[in-house]
N, C-alpha and C positions, 0 to 999 in steps of 0.2 A: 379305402382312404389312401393307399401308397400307390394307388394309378394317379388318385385326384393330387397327390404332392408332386409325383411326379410329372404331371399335366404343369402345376403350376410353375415350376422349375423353366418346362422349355418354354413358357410365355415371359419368363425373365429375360432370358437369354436370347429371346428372338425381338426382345421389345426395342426399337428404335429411340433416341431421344428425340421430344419435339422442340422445334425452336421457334417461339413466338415474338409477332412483328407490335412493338407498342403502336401506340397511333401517332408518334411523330420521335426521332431521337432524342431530345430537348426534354425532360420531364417538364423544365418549365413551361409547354406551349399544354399541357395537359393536365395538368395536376391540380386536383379539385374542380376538375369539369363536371361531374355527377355531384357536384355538394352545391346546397343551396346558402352559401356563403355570404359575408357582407357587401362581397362584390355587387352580387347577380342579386342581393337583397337592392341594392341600391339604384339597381336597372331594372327590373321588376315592380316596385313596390313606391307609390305615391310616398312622398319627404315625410309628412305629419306618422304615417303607416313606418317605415323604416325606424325615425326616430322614435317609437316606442317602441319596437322591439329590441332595439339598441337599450331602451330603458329598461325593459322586461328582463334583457342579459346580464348587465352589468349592475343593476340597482336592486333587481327583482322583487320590480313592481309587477301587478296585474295586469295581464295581457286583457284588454276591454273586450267586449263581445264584436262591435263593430267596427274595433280597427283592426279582430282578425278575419271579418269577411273580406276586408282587403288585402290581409296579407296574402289569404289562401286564395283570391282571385292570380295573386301575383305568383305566386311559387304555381299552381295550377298551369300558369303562361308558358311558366320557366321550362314547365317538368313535359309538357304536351309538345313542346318546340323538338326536345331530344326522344320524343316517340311513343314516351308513359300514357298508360292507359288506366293503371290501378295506383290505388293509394293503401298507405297499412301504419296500424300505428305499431312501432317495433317497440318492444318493451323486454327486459329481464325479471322474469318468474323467477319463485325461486325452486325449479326445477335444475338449476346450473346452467341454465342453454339460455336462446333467445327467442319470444313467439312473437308471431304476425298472422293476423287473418284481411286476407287482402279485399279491397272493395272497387267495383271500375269506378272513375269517372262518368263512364253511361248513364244515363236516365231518361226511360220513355216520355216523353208528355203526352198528352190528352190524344193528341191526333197523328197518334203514330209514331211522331219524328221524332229522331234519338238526339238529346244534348249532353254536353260532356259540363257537369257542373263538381263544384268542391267546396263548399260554405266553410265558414269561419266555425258555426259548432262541430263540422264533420273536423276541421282541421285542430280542437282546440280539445275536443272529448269524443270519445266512444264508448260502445257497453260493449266488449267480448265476455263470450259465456264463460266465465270464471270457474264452474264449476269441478273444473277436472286438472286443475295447479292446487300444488300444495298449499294451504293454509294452515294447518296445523290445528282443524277446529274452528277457526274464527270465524267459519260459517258454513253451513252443512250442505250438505252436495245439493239440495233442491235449491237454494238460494243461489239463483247460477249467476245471477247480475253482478257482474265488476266493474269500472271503472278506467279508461288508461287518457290521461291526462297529458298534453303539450308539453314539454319544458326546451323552452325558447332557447336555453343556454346552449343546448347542443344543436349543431342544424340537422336540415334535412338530408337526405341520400337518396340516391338512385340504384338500383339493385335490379339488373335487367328492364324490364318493362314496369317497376313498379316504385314510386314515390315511396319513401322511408320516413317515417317522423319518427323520433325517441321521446317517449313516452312514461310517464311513471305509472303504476296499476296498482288500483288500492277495489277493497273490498266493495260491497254497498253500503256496510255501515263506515266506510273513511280508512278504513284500517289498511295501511302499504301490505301488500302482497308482493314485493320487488323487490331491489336490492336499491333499485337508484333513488327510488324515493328517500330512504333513511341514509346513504348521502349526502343526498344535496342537505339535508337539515346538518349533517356534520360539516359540510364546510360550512354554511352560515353559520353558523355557532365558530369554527376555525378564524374565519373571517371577523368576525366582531370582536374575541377574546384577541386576537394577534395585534388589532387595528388599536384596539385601549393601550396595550402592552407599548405600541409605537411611538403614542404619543407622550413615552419618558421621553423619547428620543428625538424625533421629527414631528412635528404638528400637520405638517403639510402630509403625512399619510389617510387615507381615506378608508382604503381598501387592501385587505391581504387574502393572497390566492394562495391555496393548495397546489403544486405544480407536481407531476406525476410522471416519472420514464419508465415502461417496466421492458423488462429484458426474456423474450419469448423462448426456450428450450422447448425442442420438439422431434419426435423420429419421424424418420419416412419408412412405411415399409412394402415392400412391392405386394401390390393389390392382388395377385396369383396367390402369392404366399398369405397374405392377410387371412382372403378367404378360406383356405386349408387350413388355418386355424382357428377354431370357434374360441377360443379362451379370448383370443385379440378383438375379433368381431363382439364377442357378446359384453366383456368387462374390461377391454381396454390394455389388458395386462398377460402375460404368459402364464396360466399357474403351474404349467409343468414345464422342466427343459435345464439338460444339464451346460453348464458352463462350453463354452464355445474354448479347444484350446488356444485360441489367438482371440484376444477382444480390445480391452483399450490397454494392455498393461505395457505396452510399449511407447505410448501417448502416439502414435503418431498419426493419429486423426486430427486433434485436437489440432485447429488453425490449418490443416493441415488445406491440397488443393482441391478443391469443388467437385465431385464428381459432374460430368458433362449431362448427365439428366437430370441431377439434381440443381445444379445452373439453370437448365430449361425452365423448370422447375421455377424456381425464386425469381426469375427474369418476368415469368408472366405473374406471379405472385405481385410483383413489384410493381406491374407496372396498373395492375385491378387496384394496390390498394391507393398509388399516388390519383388515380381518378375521384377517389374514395378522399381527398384528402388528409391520409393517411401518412406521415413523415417518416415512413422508413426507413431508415439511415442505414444500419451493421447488420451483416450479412454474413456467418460463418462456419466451420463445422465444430462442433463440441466435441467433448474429450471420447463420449461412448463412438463406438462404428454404429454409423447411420443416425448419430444425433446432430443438429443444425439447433441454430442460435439467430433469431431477427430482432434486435432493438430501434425503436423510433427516437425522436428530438422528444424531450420534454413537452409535455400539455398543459393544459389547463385539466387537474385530476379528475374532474364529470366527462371531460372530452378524452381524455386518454380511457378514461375506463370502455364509454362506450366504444371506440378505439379497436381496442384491445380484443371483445367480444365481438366484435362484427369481424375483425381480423380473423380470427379461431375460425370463424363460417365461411371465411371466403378463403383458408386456409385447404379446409377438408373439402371443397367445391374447388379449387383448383389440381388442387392433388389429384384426384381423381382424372383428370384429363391428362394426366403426366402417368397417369397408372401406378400411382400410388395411392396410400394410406395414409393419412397424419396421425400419431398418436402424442395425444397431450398427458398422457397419463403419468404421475411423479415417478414409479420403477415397472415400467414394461418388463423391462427383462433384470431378471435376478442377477446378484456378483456383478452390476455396472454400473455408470451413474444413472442417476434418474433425471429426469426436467423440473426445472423450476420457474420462476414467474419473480424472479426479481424486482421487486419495488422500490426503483429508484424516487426518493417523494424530500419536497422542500416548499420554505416559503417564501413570497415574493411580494414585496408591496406595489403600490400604483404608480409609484416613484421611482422603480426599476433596479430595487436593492434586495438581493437575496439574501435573507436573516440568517440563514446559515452558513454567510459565506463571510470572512473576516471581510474587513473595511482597511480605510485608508488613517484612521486615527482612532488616536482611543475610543472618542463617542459614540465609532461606528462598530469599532468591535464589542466597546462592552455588549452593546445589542448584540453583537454577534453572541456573545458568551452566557447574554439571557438566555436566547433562544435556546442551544444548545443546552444550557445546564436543564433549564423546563424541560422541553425531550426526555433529558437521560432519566429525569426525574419521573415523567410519565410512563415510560420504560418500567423502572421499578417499579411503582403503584401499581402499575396494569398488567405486568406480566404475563400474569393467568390470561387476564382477558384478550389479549394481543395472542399469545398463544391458542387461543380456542377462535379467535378466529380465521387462521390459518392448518386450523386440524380437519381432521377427513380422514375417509378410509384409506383413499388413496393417498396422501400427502401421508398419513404414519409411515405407511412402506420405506420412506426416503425420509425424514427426519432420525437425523440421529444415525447415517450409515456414513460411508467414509467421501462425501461428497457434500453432504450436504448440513446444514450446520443442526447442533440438537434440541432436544425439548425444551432444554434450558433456556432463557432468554438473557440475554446480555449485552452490552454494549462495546464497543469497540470504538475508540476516541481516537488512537493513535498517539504518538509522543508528545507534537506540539501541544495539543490542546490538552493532553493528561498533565502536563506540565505545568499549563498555566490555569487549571481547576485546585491542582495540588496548590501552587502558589496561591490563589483564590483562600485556600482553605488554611492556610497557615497565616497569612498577613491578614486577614479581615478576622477583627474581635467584634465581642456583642456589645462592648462599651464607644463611646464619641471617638473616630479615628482624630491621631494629630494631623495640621496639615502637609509632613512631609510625608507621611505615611499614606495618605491621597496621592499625595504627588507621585510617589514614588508607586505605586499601584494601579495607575494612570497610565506613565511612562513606561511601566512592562507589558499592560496590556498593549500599547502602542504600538510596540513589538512583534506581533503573530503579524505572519509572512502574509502579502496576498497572492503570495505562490502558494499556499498551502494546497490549493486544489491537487495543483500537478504536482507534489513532493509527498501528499500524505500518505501514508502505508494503508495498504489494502489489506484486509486480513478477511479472508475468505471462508473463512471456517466460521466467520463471527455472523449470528442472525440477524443484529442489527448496529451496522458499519457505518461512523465515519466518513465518506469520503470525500472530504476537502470544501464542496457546496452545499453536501445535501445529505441525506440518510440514507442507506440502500439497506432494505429488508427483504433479508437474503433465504427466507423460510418459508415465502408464500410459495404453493405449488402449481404447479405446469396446468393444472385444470381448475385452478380458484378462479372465481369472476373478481377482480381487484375491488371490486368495489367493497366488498365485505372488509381486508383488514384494514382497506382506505378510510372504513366509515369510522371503525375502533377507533385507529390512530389520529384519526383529524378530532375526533369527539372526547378523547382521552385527552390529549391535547388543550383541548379550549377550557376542560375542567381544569386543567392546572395552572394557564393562564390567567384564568380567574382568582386563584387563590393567591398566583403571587402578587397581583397587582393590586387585591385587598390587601394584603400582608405587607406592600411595598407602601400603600397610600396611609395603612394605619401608625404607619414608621414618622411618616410626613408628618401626620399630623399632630404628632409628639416633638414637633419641629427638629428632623433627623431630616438633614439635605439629603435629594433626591439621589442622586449617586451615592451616597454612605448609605441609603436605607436601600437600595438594590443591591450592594455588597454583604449587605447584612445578610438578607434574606439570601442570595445567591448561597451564601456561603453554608448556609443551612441545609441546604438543598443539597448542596454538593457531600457535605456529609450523611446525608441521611441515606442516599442514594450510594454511595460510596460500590456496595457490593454489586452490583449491576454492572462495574464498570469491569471490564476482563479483555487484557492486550494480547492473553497467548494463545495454545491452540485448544480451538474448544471441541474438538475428536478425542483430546486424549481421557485417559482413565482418572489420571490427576485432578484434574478441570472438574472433572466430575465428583468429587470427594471435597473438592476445593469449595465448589456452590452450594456442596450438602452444609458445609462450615460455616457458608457468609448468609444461609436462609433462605436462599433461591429455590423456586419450585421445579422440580424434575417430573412434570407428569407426561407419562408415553402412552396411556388407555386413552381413546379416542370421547369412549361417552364417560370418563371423568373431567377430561381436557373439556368437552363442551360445557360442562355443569358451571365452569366460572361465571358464564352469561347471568346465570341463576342467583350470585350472589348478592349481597345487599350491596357493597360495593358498585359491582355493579348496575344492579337497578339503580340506586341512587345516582349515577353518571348519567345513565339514560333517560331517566325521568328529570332529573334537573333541569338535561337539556332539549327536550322533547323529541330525541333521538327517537324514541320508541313507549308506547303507552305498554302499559302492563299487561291488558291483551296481545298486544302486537309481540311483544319480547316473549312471551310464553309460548305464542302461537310458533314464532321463528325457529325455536329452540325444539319444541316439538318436531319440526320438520328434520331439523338435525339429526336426531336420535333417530326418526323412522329412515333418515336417509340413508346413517350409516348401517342401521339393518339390513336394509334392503339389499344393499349393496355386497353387504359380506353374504347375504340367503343365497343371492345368485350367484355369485365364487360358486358355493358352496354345491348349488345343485351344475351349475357349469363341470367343477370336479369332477363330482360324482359321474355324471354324463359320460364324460372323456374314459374317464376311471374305468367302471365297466362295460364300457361299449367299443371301445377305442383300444386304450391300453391292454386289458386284461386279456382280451378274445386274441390279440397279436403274441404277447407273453405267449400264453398257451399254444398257441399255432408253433412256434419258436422252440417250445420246451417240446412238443409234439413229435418234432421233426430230431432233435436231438436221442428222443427216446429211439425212435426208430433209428438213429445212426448206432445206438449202443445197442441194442437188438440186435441188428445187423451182425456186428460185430460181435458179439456173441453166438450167434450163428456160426460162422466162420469161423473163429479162431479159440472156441470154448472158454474153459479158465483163462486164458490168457487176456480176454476182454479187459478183466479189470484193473487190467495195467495198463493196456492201451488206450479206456476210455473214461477212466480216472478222472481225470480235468471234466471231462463231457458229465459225467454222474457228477460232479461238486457244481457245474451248473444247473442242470436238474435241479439240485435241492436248493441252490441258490434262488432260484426263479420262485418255484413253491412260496420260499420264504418272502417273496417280494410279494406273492401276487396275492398271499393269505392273509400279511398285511394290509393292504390293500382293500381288498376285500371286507375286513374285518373291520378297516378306520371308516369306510364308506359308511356302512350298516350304523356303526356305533354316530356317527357324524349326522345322519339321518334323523336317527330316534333322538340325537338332542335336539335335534332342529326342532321338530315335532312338540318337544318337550319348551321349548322357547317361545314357538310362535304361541302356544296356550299363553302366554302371559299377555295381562291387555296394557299397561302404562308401560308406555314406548322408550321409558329412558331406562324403567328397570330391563323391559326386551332387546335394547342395545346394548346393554351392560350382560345379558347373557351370551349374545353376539358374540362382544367382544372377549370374554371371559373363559367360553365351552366352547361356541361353533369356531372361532376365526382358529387355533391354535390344530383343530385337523387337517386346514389346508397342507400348513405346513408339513404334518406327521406324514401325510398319504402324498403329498410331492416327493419328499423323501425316498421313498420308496420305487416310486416313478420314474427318478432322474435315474434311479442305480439301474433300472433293467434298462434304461435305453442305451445305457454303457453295456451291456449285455447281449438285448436281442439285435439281428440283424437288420443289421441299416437298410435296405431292401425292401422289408416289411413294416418297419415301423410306422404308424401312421401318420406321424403329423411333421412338418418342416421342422426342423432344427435350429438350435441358435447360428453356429454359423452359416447356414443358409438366412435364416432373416435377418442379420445383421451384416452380410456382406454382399447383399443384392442389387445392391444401387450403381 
């Protein structure tokens, strides 16, 4: 293993950067050339054909059967003209990745001769064998037939030789097997509760969008080094390796200038995703050594999601040509920061007004001040549920360390707007307001800046921020598909909408004027919700004693964080809004629980592996070699040895003492596993996971990091942290 580290070292050092040529300077003369957009829809596709799938996008209605044999004659045109041969429908399992089984265009007829055909059912549905993606039970491996379905809102792509559709994948008996499926039902439900809510305000609203920026954290680490380490290839993550003595503690990565391969790098990245219609905007290096940072322009949140995951794939497929590695994983490496997946998300009507974003007069703020109080209030209510669905195995690593904010859930408003909730909540009673008392509550709201965007405080430690237009939720991880806490929060969401605007109309109808009966209710809100709201540092120890006070949940166990799915609460949000049937949420939840087992068994036998194959045989070699220097020396210089090789014998015994440990955590870590995997309900085998197996990792690293402070550098097997973190 220290030939093969050694090998990888001089393929760092020999490695040249590439510098790759876009296909013209101009992004603009290229960008969204591979996407089957409204453009190329409307040069492709007969008028009657275009305008309904403009209807199918925006209204979503049913795409008919035979105006999609025209459309897929057209995108068929589209995709053959740039060299396509196959077609696939891309979908997100909920394996965390993304599948595609690809099919040509080819097809023999009768007398030999090969035609290149694409029907409207081939482009509208297919049957992949389902049978080897997670379901959770919802239907047994022989039942292999699944379903992946069109959804016309996201377009098509091109992905070398082969036609892209986005797809949704549900069982045979209906049941979503996906993430976008259950989705898209949350923004329709978003959409409809936001659109009632509207029309306190504007009549002329129709339609309100989900809009999504999420912010990419990710390392690069050279492909040499990668592969000399099996912890990084097989789980993503280091489980052994002591602190590097130089890492980020001097900040001066953070922004800092671009390594020139790593430029190479993001230059061809950039210019694969703008083909991809892909709005890459910021580009830069994060605080850890070898962590980078890409955010896009705001979407429409089904387009950003899919977005985001076709990103990830053409991330770890470029890198690779660059001779790197991408890891998305929330703490690759210990004592640094981890990655996150920032969820920039807001809403927007049809009328081109961002509800979270103050106005030019009272009538637009107060809507601003709806919006925002519902949120903060949704916040609270859901907590749990918002929390669990941002948990994971990997994502616990990084919640809760000094980077990234913790299990707590909380809100962060900033001054102006805590200011004028506070006020909110002192000036509005539950009795008939006077009318200067309107007046005058009109006139302050009037008030909030429409600077606020660019003047609001950022508070970085906070999970869910404030800032100025929109909400950033600051806790999703570097490897979450967005669509999961997209789905929560847009679906949590439109429950609350709903309630206030029953609660607003039942005011009315007690004839309590529309702006007094929104004040009313607001102001309830604002109270009830009150402990949610948290402006200071949410790292500290305070913070933490402070939320235990105001009722807040602090759960850090992964398979208890997931059980919120499970509650009546819950179900109740889900079934109301036909987010998910009772099979479906069992089944989803199921998966969870085996996922994060799985996840932590392979840590676990990864360790073990390393442990005694890797680490321990080197120890030994190390301790070996020492024995014979003190031998030696006793030899030669008799009694005297034990003054000269003093230090040498307290390593000896040191080493023993690491590698018996060691030894002793593996064995013991084994037979619990053993003792785990015999249990057969998966939530109580994650709760053993999390509870017995996961907490060896850490004992037997322990142990691991101290002899590589020990044994000689020379021999030690595996790359080192500052070899993998200052390769680039």
């Amino acid at each position: 293993m220290a030939v093969i580290r050694f090998k990888a070292l001089e393929q760092v050092f020999d490695r040249k950067p590439l510098h790759v040529t876009p296909p013209s300077d101009k992004t603009s003369d290229y960008y969204a050339i591979n996407v089957f957009d409204r453009a190329k829809m409307q040069k492709y596709l007969a008028r009657d054909a275009y305008n309904h799938v403009v209807d199918a996008m925006e209204k979503g209605t049913p795409i008919d059967r035979r105006k999609a044999d025209s459309v897929a004659a057209g995108m068929k045109a589209w995709a053959t003209e740039r060299g396509v041969t196959h077609y696939t429908h891309w979908f997100q399992p909920l394996t965390g990745g993304t599948a595609e089984k690809h099919d040509a265009f080819m097809h023999p007829t009768s007398n030999g001769v090969v035609v290149e055909t694409f029907s409207g059912s081939a482009l509208a549905q297919q049957e992949p064998d389902a049978s080897s993606f997670p379901s959770g039970g919802i239907r047994n491996t022989f039942e292999a037939r699944g379903y992946t379905a069109w959804d016309p809102t996201s377009p098509a792509f091109i992905i070398d030789n082969t036609l892209s559709i986005p797809t949704i994948f549900i069982s045979y008996t209906g049941e979503a097997l996906d993430h976008k499926a259950p989705l898209l039902k949350a923004l329709n439900a978003v959409d409809k509760a936001a659109t009632e809510v509207c029309q306190f305000f504007d009549k002329n609203v129709t339609r309100v969008n989900a809009n999504l920026g999420w912010e990419q954290e990710y390392f690069l680490i050279d492909e040499a080094l990668y592969y000399a380490r099996p912890d990084l290839v097989l789980t993503g993550r280091t489980l052994m390796g002591h602190a590097s003595p130089k890492d980020q503690q001097l900040d001066d990565h953070y922004f800092g200038s671009i390594p020139e391969r790593v430029m190479a790098f993001m230059h061809d990245l950039e210019a694969e995703a703008y083909k991809l219609g892909i709005p890459v905007k910021t580009r830069h290096n994060e605080v850890a050594p070898n962590q980078y940072e890409l955010a896009p322009v705001f979407e429409e949140c089904n387009l950003a999601v899919d977005h985001n995951v076709l990103l990830m794939d053409l991330m770890t497929k470029v890198s690779r040509h660059h001779g790197f590695r991408v890891l998305f994983h929330e703490k690759p490496f210990k004592g640094i920061n981890g990655s996150g997946k920032h969820n920039n998300w807001s809403l927007s009507t049809d009328t081109g007004v961002i509800l979270h974003s103050p106005g030019k007069n009272p009538k637009s703020n107060l809507q601003f001040l709806t919006f925002v109080v519902n949120t903060v209030k949704t916040v609270f209510d859901h907590q749990d549920l918002l929390r669990a669905s941002i948990t994971s195995a990997s994502n616990a690593h990084r919640l809760g360390a000094n980077e990234a904010p913790p299990a707590i859930l909380s809100c962060f408003l900033g001054s102006e707007v805590s200011a004028m909730l506070n006020q909110l909540e002192e000036q509005v009673t539950n009795k008939k307001m006077t009318p200067d008392e309107k007046t005058a509550l009109k006139l302050n709201i009037g008030k909030i800046p429409e600077i606020l965007l660019d003047n609001t405080d950022r508070n970085r430690t906070s999970p869910f921020a404030f800032t100025g237009n929109r909400f950033e939720f600051r806790a999703v991880g570097g490897t979450c598909n967005p669509a999961i806490p997209m789905t929560i929060l847009n679906a949590a969401l439109a429950k609350q909408l709903i309630e206030f605007k029953s609660e607003v109309d039942a005011l009315i109808e007690k004839d309590v004027k529309k702006d007094e009966a929104i004040f009313q209710v607001l102001r309830e809100y604002i109270i009830a919700s009150k402990a949610i709201r948290f402006e200071g540092d949410n790292y500290s120890d305070d913070w933490v004693k402070e939320a235990a006070k105001r009722g807040l949940t602090n759960i850090t166990d992964v398979p208890e964080a997931l059980s919120a799915y499970l509650s009546d609460k819950s179900k109740k949000l889900f079934f109301d809004l036909g987010i998910f049937s009772e099979v479906e949420l069992e089944g989803r939840v199921e998966v969870m629980f085996e996922q994060y087992t799985l996840k932590i068994q392979i840590e676990a036998r990864v360790l073990g592996d390393l442990a005694m194959n890797h680490v321990v045989p080197t120890a030994v070699k190390y301790q070996n070699r020492l024995m014979e220097n003190v031998l030696g020396l006793k030899e030669i210089c008799g009694e005297e040895y034990k003054t000269l090789a003093g230090n040498r014998i307290e390593l000896i015994k040191e080493i023993s003492g690491h590698v018996t440990a060691i030894k002793n955590g593996v064995n013991e870590m084994v037979e619990a596993r053993k003792m785990a995997n015999r249990i057969d309900d998966e939530k109580e085998k994650s709760k053993a996971y999390s509870k017995i197996i996961a907490p060896f990792l850490d004992k037997i690293r322990y142990h691991i990091d101290k002899l590589e402070l020990i044994v000689d550098h020379e021999i030690w097997p595996l790359p080192k942290y500052r070899e993998l973190l200052f390769s680039s």
